[in-house]
C-alpha positions as CSV (number, residue, x, y, z in Angstrom):
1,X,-3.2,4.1,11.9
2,X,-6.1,6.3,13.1
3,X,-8.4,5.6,15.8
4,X,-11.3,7.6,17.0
5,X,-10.7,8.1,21.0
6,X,-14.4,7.2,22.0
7,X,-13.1,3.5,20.6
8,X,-10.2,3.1,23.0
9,X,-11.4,3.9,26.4
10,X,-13.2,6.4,28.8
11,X,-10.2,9.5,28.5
12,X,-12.5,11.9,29.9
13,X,-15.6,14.2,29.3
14,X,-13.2,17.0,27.7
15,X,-11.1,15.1,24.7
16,X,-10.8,18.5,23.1
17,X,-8.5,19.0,25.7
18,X,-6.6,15.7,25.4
19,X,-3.3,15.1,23.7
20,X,-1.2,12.6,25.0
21,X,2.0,11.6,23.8
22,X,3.7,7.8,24.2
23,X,6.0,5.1,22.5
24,X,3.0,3.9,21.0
25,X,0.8,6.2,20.4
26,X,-0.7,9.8,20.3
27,X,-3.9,11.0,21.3
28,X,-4.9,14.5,19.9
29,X,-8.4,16.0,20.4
30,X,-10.5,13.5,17.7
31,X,-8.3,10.2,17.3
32,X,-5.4,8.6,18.4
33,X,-1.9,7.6,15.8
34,X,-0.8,3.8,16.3
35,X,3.0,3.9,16.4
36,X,5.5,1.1,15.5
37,X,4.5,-0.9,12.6
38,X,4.1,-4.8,13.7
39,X,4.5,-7.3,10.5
40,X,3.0,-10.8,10.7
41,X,4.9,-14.1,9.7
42,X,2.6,-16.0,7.9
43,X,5.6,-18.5,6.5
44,X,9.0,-18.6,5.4
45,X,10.4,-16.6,2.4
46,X,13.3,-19.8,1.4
47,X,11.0,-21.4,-0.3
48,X,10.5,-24.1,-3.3
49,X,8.6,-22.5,-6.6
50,X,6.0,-25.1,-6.3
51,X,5.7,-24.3,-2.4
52,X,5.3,-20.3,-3.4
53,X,2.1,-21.0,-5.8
54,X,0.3,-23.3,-3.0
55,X,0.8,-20.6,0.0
56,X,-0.6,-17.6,-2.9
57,X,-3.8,-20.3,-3.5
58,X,-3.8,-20.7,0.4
59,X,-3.7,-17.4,1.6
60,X,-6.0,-16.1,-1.2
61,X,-8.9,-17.3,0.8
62,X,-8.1,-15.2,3.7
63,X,-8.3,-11.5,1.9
64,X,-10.9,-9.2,2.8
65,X,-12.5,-7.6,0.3
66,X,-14.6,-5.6,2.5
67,X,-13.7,-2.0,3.0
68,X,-12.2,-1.6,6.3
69,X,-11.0,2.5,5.6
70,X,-13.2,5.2,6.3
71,X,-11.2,8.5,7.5
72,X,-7.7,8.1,7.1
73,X,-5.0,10.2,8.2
74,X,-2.1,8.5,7.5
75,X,-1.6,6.9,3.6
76,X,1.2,5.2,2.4
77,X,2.9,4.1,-0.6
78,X,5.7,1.1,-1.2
79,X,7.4,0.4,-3.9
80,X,10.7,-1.2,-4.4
81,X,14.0,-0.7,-7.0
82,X,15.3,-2.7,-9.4
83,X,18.6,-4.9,-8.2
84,X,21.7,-3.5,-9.4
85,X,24.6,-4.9,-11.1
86,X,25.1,-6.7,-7.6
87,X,22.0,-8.0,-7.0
88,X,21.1,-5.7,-4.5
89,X,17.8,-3.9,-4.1
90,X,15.9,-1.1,-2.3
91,X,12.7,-1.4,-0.5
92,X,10.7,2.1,0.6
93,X,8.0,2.8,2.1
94,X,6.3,6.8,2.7
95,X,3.9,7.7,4.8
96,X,2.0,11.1,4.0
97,X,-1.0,13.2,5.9
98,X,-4.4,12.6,4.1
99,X,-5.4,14.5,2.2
100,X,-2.8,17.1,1.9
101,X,-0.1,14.1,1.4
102,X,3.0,15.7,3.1
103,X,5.4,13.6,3.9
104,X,5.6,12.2,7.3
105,X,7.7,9.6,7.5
106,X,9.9,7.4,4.7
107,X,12.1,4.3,5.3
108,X,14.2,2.2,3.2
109,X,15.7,-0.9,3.7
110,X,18.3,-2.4,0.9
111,X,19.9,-6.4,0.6
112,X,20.4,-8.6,-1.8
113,X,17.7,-10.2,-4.0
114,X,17.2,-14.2,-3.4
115,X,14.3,-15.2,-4.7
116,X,14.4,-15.4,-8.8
117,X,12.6,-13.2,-11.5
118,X,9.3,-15.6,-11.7
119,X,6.1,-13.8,-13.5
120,X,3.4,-14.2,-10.7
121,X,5.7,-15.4,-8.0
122,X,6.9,-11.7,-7.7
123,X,5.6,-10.9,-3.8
124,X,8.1,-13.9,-3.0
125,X,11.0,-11.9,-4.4
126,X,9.8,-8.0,-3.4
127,X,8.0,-8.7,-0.1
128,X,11.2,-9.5,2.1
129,X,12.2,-5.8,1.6
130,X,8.9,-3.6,1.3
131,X,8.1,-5.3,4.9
132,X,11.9,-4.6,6.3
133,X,11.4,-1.0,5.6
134,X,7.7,-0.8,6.7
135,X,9.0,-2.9,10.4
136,X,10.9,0.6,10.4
137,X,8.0,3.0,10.4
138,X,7.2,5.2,13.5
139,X,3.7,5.7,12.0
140,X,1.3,3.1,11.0
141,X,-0.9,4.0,8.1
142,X,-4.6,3.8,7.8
143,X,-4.0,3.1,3.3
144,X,-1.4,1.9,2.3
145,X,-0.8,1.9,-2.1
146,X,1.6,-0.3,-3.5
147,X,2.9,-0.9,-6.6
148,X,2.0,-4.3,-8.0
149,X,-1.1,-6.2,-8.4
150,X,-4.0,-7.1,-5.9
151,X,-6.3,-9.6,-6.9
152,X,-5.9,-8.9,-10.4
153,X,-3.4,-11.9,-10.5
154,X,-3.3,-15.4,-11.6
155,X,-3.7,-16.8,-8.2
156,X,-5.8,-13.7,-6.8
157,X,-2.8,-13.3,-5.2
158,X,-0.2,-10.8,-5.8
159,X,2.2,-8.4,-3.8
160,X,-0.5,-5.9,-2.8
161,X,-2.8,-8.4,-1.1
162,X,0.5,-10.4,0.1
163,X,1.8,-7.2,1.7
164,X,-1.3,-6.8,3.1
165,X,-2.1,-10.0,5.1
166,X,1.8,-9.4,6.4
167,X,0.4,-6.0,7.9
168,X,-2.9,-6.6,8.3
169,X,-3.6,-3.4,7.1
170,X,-6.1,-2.1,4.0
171,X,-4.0,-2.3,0.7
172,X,-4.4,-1.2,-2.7
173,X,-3.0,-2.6,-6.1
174,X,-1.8,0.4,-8.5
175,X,-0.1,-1.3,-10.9
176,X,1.7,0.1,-13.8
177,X,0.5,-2.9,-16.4
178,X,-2.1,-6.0,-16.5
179,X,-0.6,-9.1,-15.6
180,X,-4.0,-11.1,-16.5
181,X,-7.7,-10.3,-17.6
182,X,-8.8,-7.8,-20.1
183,X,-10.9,-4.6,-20.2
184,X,-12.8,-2.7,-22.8
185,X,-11.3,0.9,-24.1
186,X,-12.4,3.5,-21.2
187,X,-12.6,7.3,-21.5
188,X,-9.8,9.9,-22.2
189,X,-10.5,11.7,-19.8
190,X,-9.0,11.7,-16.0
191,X,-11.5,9.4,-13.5
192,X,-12.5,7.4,-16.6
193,X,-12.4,3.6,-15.8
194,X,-13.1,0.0,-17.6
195,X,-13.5,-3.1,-15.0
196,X,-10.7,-5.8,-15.4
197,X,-12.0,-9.1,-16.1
198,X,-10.4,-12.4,-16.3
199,X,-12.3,-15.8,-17.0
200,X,-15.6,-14.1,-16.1
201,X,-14.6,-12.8,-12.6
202,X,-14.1,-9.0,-11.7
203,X,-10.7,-8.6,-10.4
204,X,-9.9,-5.0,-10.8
205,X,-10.0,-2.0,-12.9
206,X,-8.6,0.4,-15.5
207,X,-8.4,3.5,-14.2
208,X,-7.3,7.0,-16.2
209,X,-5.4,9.2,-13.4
210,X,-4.6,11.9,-16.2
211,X,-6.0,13.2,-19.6
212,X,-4.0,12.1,-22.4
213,X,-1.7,9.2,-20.3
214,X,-2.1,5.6,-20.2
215,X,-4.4,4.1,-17.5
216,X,-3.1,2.3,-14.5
217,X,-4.5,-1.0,-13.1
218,X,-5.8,-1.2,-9.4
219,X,-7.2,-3.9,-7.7
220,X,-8.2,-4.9,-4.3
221,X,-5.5,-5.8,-1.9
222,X,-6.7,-6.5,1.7
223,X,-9.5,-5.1,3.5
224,X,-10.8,-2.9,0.8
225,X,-13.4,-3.1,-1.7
226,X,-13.0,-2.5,-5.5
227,X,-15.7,0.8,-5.9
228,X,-13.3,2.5,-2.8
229,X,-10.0,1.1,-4.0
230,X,-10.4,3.5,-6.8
231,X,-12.1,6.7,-5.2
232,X,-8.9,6.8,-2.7
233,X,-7.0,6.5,-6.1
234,X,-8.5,8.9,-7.6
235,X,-8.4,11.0,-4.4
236,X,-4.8,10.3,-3.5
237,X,-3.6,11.6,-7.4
238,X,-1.7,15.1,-7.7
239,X,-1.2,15.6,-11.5
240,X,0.9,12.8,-12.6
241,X,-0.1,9.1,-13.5
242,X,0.8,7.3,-10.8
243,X,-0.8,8.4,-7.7
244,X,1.2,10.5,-5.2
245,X,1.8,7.9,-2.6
246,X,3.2,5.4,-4.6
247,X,5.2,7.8,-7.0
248,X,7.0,9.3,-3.9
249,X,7.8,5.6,-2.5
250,X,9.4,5.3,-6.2
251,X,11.8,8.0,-5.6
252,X,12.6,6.7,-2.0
253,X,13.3,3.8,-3.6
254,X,15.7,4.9,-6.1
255,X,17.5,7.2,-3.9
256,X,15.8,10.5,-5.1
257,X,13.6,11.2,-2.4
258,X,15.2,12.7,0.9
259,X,13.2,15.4,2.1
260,X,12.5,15.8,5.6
261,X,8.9,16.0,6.9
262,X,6.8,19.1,6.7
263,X,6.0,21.4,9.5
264,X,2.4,19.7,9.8
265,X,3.8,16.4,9.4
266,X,5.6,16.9,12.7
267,X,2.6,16.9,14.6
268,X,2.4,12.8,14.0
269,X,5.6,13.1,15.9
């Protein structure tokens, strides 16, 4: 995370000057980088199916969807692999430099799956593992894209918004399909968008990230507003459908994305 220097103390009357390096952060001339990612407990993982529906309805209440992003430097992605014949699973997260989204950082974390394949109930099964690899980052994002729904869920709570109470951080749903409401056809072309509705209420959006594909959903996770959700989208996409972030935190997770950190990256370290 990114945090302008005049908003963490008196450092001086010449910040240009300033860069400081510690275990938790680093202060260059404009903004400091928060190091070592902290995740929340907000209740138990072991839990009934019943239980799971009543904390999504409970903690629903508690998103933000307020933008709470305004110059970020650091933008992640998460996304996690299906088990294998074993049962076992990969969780990844990337973190990338806005906006020329070289890698910076990327962590894994793999175990076994516990909690069972439930439609609308899947934060309860991924969320264990996205947040084991994310406890591993050096570098806490200012973004962070996941892939999975937002609001645009039954409950108005799915993994992106779950992931983001757990971090407290601004998240964004880019999911690959609509798990509930509708939208009307939107244009072929790339930036072209249709609102997702469901029972009357606006929970997301259809968004085109390239000519000639089919659109991905996004939706507000935490501390992010729909109309910004998809600018940073749209901002964060480098040719391909799924936006950049979360198409690199794809690879990680299936063990096809190893590459070390870019020469400009290294300055976050």
């Amino acid at each position: 995370m990114v945090v302008p220097f005049w908003q963490i103390g008196n450092f001086g009357k010449n910040p240009r000057s300033l860069h400081i390096a510690t275990s938790k952060f680093v202060i260059t001339s404009e903004c400091f980088i928060i190091r070592d990612m902290r995740v929340q407990a907000l209740h138990r993982w072991e839990v009934s199916v019943a239980r799971a529906r009543q904390i999504q309805l409970s903690l629903a209440k508690r998103v933000v969807t307020k933008s709470q992003v305004t110059n970020p430097r650091l933008v992640a992605g998460i996304d996690i692999s299906s088990p294998d014949a074993q049962g076992v699973a990969r969780g990844a997260a990337v973190v990338l430099c806005y906006p020329e989204l070289s890698i910076v950082e990327i962590k894994v974390a793999e175990d076994k799956i516990e909690f069972p394949y439930i439609p609308g109930l899947l934060s309860f099964r991924e969320s264990p593992l996205i947040l084991a690899a994310c406890e591993k980052l050096r570098d806490v994002p200012d973004l962070v894209l996941i892939d999975g729904q937002g609001i645009a869920h039954p409950r108005r709570f799915g993994l992106a918004s779950h992931v983001g109470l757990f971090l407290d951080l601004p998240t964004i749903g880019c999911a690959k399909s609509i798990l509930c409401g509708q939208h009307r056809p939107l244009g072929k072309e790339a930036g072209s968008h249709a609102e997702l509705l469901d029972n009357g209420d606006l929970i997301g959006a259809a968004l085109r990230t390239k000519s000639g594909v089919k659109p991905i959903y996004v939706s507000v996770g935490h501390k992010i507003d729909l109309a910004s959700a998809l600018q940073w989208v749209i901002n964060c996409c480098r040719g391909y459908r799924i936006p950049e972030p979360t198409r690199l935190a794809h690879l990680a997770a299936g063990g096809m994305l190893t590459s070390k950190p870019s020469t400009q990256a290294q300055l976050f370290h």
